[in-house]
C-alpha positions as CSV (number, residue, x, y, z in Angstrom):
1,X,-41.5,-59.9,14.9
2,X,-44.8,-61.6,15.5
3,X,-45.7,-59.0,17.9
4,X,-44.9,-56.3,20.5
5,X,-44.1,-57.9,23.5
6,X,-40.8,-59.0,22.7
7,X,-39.5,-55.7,21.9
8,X,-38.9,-55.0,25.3
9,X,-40.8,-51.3,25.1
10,X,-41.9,-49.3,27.9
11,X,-44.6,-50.4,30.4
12,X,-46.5,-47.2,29.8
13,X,-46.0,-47.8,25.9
14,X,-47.0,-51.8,26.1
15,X,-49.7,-50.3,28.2
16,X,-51.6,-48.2,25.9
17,X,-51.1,-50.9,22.7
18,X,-52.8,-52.8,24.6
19,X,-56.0,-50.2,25.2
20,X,-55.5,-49.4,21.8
21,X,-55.7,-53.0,21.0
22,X,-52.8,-53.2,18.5
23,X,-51.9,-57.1,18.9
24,X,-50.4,-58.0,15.7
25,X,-48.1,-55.5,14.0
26,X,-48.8,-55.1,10.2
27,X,-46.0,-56.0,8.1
28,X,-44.6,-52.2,7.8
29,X,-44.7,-52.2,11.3
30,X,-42.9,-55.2,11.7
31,X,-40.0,-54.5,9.0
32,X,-39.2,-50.6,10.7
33,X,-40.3,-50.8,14.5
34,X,-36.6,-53.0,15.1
35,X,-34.1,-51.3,13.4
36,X,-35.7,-47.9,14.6
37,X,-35.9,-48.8,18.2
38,X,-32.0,-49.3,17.5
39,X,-31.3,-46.5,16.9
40,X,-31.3,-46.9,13.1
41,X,-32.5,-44.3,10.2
42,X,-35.5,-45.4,8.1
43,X,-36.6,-44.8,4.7
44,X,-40.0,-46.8,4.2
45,X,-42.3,-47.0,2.2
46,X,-46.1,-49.1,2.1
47,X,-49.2,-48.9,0.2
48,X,-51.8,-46.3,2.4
49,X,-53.8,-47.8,4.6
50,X,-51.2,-50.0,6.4
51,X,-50.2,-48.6,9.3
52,X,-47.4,-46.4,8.6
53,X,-47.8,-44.1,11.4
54,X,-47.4,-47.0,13.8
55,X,-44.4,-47.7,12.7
56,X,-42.6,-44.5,13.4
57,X,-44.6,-43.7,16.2
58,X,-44.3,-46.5,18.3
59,X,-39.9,-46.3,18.2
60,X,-40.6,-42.0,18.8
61,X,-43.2,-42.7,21.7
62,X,-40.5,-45.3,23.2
63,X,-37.6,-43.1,22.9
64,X,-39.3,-39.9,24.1
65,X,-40.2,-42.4,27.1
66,X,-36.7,-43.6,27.6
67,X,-34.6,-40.1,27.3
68,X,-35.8,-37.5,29.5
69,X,-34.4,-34.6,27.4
70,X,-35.0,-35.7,24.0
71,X,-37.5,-34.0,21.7
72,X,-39.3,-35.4,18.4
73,X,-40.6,-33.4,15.2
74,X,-43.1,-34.9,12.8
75,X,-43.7,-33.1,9.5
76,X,-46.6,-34.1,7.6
77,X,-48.3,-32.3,4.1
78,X,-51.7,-31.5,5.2
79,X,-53.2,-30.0,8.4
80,X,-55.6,-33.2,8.6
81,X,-53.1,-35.5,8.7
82,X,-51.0,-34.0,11.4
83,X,-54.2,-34.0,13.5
84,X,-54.4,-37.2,12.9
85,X,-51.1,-38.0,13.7
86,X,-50.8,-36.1,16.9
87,X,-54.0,-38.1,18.0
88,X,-52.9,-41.3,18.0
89,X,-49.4,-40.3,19.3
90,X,-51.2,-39.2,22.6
91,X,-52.7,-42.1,22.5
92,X,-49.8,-43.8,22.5
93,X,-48.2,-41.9,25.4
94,X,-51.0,-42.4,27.5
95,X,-52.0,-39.7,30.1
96,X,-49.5,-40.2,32.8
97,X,-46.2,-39.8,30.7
98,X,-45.9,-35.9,31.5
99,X,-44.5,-34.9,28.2
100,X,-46.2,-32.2,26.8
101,X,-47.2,-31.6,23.3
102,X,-47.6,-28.7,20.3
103,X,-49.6,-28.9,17.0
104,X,-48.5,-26.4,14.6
105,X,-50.2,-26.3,11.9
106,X,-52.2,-23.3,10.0
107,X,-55.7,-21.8,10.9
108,X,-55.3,-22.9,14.4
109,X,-55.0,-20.3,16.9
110,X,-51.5,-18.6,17.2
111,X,-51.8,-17.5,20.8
112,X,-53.4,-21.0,21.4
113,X,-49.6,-22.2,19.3
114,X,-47.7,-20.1,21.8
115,X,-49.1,-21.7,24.9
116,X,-48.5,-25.6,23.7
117,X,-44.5,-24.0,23.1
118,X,-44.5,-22.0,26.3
119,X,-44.4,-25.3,28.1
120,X,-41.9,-27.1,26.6
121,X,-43.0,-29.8,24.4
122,X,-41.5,-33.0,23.8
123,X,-43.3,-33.9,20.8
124,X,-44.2,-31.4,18.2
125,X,-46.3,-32.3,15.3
126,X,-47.1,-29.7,12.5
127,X,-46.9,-28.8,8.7
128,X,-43.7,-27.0,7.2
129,X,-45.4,-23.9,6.7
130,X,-46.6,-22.8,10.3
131,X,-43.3,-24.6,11.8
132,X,-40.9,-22.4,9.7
133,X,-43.1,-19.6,10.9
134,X,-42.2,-20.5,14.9
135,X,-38.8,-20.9,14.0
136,X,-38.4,-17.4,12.3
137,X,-40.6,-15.6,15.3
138,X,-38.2,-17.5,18.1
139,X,-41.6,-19.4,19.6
140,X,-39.9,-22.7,19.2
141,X,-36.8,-24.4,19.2
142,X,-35.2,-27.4,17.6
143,X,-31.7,-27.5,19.1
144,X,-32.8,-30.7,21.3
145,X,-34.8,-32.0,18.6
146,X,-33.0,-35.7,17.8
147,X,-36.2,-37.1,16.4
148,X,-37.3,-36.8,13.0
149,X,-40.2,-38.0,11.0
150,X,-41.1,-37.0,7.3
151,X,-44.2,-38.3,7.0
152,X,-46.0,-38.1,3.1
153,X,-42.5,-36.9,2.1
154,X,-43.4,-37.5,-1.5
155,X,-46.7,-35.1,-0.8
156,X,-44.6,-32.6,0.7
157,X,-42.6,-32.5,-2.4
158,X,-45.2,-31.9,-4.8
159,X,-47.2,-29.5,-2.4
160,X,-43.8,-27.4,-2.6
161,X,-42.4,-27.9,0.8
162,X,-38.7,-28.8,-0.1
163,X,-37.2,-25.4,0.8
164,X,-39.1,-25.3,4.2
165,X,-38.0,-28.8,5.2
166,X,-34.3,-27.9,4.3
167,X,-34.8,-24.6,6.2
168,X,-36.2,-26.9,9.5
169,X,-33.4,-29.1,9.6
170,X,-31.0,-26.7,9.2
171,X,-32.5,-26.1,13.1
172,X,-32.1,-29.3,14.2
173,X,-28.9,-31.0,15.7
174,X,-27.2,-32.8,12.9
175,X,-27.1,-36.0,15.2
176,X,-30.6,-37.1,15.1
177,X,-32.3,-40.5,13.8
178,X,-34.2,-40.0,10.7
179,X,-37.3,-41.3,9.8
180,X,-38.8,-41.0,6.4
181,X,-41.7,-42.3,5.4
182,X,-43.7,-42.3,1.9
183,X,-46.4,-44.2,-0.2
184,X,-43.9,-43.9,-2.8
185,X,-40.3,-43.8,-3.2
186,X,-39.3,-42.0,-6.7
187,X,-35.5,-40.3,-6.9
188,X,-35.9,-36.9,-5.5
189,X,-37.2,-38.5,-2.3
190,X,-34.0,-41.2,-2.7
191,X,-31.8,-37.6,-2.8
192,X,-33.4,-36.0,-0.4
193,X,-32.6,-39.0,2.3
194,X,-29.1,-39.0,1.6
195,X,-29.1,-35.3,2.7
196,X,-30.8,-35.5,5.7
197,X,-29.7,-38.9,6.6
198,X,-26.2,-39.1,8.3
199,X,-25.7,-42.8,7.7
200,X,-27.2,-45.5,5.1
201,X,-30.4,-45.8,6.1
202,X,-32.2,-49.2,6.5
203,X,-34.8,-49.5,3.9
204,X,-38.2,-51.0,4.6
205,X,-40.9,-51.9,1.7
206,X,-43.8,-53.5,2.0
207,X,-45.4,-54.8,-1.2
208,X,-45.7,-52.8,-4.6
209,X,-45.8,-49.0,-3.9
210,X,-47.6,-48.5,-7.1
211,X,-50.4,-50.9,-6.8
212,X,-53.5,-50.0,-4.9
213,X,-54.6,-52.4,-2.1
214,X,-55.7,-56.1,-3.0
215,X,-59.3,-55.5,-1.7
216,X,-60.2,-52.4,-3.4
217,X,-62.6,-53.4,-6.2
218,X,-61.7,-51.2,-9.0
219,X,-64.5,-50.0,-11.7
220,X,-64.4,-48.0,-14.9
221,X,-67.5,-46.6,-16.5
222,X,-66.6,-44.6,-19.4
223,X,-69.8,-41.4,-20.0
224,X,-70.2,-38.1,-22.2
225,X,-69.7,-35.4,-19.6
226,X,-73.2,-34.3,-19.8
227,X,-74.2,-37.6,-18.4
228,X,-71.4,-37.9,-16.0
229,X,-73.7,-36.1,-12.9
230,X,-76.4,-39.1,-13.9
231,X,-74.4,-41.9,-13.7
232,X,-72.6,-40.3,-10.5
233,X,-76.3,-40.4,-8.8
234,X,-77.1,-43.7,-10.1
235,X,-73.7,-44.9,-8.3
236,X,-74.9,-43.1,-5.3
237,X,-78.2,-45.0,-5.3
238,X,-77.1,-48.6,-5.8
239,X,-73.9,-47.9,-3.1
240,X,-74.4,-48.3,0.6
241,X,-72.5,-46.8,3.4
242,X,-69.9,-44.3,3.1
243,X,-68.8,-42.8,0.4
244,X,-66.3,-40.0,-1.1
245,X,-66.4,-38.4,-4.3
246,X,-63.7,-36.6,-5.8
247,X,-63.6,-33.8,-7.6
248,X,-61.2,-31.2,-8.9
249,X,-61.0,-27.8,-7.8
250,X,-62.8,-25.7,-4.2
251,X,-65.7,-24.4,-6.2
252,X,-66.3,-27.8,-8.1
253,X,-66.9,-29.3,-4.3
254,X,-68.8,-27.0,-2.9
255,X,-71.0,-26.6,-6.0
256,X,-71.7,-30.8,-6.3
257,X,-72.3,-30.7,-2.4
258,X,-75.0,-28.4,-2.9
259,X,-76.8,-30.0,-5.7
260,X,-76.3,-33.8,-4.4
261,X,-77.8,-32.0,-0.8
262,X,-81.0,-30.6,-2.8
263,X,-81.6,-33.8,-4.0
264,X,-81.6,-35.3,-0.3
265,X,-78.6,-37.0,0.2
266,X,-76.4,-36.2,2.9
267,X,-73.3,-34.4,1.4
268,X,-70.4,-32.3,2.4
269,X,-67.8,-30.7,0.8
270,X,-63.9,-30.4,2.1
271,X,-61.4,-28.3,0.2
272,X,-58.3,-25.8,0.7
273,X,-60.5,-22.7,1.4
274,X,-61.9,-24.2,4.7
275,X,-60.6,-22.9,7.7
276,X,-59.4,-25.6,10.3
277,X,-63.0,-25.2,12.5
278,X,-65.0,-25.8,9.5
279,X,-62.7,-29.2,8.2
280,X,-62.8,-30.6,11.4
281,X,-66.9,-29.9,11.2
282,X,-66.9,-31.2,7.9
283,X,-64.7,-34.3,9.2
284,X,-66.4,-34.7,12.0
285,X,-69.8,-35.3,11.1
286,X,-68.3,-37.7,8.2
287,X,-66.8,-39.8,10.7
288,X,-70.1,-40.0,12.9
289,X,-72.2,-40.8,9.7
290,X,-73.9,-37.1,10.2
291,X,-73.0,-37.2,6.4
292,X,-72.7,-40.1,4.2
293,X,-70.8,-38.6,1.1
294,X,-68.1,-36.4,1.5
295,X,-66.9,-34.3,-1.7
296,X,-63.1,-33.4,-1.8
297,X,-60.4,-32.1,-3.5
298,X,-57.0,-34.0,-3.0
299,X,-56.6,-32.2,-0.3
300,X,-58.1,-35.5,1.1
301,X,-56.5,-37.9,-1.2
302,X,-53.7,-38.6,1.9
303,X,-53.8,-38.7,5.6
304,X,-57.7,-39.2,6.0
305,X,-58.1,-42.2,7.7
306,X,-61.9,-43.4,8.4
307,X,-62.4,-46.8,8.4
308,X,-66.0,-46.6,7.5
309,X,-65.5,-45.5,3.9
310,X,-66.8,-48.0,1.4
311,X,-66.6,-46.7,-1.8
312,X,-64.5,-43.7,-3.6
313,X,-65.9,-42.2,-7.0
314,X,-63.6,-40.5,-8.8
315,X,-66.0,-38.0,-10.7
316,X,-62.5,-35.7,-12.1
317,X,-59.3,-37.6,-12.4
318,X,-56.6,-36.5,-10.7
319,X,-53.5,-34.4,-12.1
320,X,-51.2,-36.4,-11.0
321,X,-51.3,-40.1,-11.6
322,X,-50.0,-41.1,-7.9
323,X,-53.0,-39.6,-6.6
324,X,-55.1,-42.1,-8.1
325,X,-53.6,-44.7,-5.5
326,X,-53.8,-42.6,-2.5
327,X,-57.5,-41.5,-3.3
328,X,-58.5,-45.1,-3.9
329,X,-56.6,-45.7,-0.7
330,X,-59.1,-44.2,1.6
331,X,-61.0,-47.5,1.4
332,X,-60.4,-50.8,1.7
333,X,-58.3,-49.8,5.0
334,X,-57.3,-52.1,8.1
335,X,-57.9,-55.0,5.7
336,X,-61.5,-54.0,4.9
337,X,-63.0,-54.2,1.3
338,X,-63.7,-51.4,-1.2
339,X,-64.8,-50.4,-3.8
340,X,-63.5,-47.6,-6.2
341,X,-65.5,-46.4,-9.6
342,X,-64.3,-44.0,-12.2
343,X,-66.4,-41.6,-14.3
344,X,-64.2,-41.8,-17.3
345,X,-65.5,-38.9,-20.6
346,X,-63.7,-38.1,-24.1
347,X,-61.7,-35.2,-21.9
348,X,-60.1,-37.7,-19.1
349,X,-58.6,-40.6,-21.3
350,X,-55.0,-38.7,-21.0
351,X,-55.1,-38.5,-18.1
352,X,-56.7,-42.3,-17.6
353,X,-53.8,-43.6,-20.1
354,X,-51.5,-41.8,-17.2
355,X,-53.0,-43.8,-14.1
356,X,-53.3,-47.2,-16.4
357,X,-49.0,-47.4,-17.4
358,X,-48.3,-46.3,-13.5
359,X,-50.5,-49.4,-12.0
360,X,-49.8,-51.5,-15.3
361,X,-47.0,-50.8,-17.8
362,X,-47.0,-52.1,-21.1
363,X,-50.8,-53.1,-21.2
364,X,-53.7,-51.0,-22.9
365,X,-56.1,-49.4,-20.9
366,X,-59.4,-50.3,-21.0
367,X,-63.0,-49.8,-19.6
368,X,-65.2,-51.8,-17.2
369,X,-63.2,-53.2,-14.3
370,X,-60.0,-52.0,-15.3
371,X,-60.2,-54.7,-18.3
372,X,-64.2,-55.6,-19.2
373,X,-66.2,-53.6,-21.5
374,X,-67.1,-50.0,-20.8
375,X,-70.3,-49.2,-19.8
376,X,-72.1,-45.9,-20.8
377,X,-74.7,-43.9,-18.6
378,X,-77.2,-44.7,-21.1
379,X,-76.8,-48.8,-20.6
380,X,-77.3,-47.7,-17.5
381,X,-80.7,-46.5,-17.6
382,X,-81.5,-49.5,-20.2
383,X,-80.1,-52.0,-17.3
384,X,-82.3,-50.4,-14.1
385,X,-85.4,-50.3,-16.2
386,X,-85.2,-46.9,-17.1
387,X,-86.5,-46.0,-13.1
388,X,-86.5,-42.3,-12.2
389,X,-83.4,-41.4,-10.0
390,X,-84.5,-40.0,-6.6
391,X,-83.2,-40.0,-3.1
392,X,-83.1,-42.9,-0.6
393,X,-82.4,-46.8,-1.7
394,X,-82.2,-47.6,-5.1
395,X,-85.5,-49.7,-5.8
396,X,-84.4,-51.4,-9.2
397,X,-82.0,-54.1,-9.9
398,X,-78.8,-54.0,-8.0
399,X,-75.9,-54.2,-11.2
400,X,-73.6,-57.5,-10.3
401,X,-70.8,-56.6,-8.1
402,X,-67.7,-55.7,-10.8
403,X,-64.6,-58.3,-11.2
404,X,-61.5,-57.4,-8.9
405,X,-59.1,-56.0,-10.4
């Protein structure tokens, strides 16, 4: 499949590619799109960033376009990524197709919610949580639904969601295509297809699931913790454009946006306790550059997709050592470069030895670029002349940019 116009698609769907200017599928796109338009079920998986949401929604888009009574669900983990998700499916119906939507997801509106399913939609989007809750009040209605998408499935597993999703199904007709989709493919989500999907589904991977994106420049800098808020400024000085830093828990967030503000830089802090109005503020003005650093908990390691972010620190490691690869993954997307630095103290090796045997069994971790010599906060200081940290450019020496990993 070199690209879409042989895949004989609708004229409305070929139509808005083309506006969106998708030309040449990316290789996810290009293993599922065939065997989905078929009628086939899918279980894929690809490294974040590569255009996943393509690839289920351009065979959805096309069959909503070519069965009149058909409906499609697509579950995702996160509120931000089912906004996200909706979005570019309207895009991909275009305005004249006359099939209405509904977003369910939580902190929007109910009686907004009751409207969108009022009117019969053909495509619903939303997270488990809020869609369970329709289905138990009678506001919606999957008997027709023979469209489904898991999107994130492994997220949805470790955020909890596995006895929602079965309750959801249990809704839907049990002759439906399948789609599931995931960065990575461990055995509960193998289980989990063979109970949803009715036939042997075709599998599509695209490259090694648990290594991070070629162009993503990886960095280690091991620090005490007391000097770990130094050294995270001093990355913030010699970095340019965009950047997200990432941090643990709600109150670490909000408390490192506050002090990184009072220092002038431009910061932001998205976490959990956010209702939807202020995330999509927060997200907003992110993606317009109203805010160059964003500070998040995971609850932005998936699904955010800006193509503008350059670098991710991660100032706390996460718990789980999957996340690493989807928070690195919010740069280096749409074959861009990034750059990703680690603030590594005595308290996070554990967790550092955990990331290091995921991306590379059977080899000892180390610092600097995932194998040069650590470097301490204190070298630093030595290395930029020992320059007072303050807002704006850095004015010293730029450090060499660090070996790919």
């Amino acid at each position: 499949m070199q690209n879409f116009e042989t895949l004989g698609l609708p004229g409305e769907l070929m139509g808005a590619l083309r506006y969106m200017k998708f030309e040449t599928p990316t290789p996810i796109q290009a293993a599922a799109i065939p065997p989905a338009l078929e009628g086939k079920d899918i279980l894929g998986s690809a490294q974040t960033g590569t255009g996943k949401t393509g690839a289920f929604g351009i065979p959805l888009i096309a069959k909503l376009l070519n069965n009149p009574r058909g409906t499609a669900l697509v579950m995702t983990p996160t509120r931000e990524l089912a906004v996200q998700v909706m979005k570019m499916l309207e895009q991909l119906l275009g305005s004249g197709s006359g099939i209405h939507t509904a977003l369910l997801i939580g902190g929007e509106s109910m009686p907004k919610q009751f409207t969108q399913l009022r009117a019969r939609p053909r495509l619903v989007v939303g997270t488990p949580g809020r869609i369970n809750d329709h289905l138990t009040r009678g506001t919606l209605k999957l008997n027709e639904a023979n469209f489904l998408v898991l999107d994130e499935t492994d997220r949805m597993l470790d955020m909890g969601f596995g006895i929602q999703i079965d309750k959801i199904v249990k809704h839907m007709p049990a002759e439906r295509q399948t789609l599931m989709f995931s960065a990575t493919l461990p055995p509960n989500i193998i289980t989990m297809s063979k109970k949803y999907m009715a036939s042997e589904p075709v599998r599509v991977s695209v490259g090694d699931n648990n290594t991070p994106i070629a162009k993503i420049t990886q960095e280690v800098i091991q620090v005490t913790e007391s000097d770990k808020y130094g050294q995270l400024l001093v990355q913030l000085q010699q970095r340019e454009g965009s950047i997200i830093v990432f941090v643990q828990t709600k109150h670490g967030a909000d408390k490192m946006a506050k002090k990184l503000s009072a220092v002038s830089h431009k910061a932001d802090a998205i976490h959990g306790n956010l209702n939807q109005r202020q995330r999509d503020r927060v997200i907003a003005d992110f993606r317009s550059k109203k805010s160059r650093i964003l500070v998040a908990t995971d609850i932005a390691a998936r699904g955010l997709d800006i193509p503008h972010i350059e670098h991710v620190i991660n100032y706390d490691l996460p718990q789980c050592p999957e996340d690493y690869i989807h928070r690195i993954g919010r740069t280096g997307r749409a074959g861009k470069e990034g750059a990703a630095v680690n603030l590594i103290s005595a308290r996070d090796n554990g967790k550092w030895k955990a990331v290091c045997r995921l991306l590379n069994p059977g080899v000892k971790p180390e610092g600097g670029s995932m194998n040069d010599k650590p470097r301490s906060y204190a070298n630093a200081k030595k290395k930029y002349g020992g320059r007072k940290i303050r807002s704006g450019k850095f004015s010293g020496n730029r450090r060499a940019q660090p070996k790919a990993a």
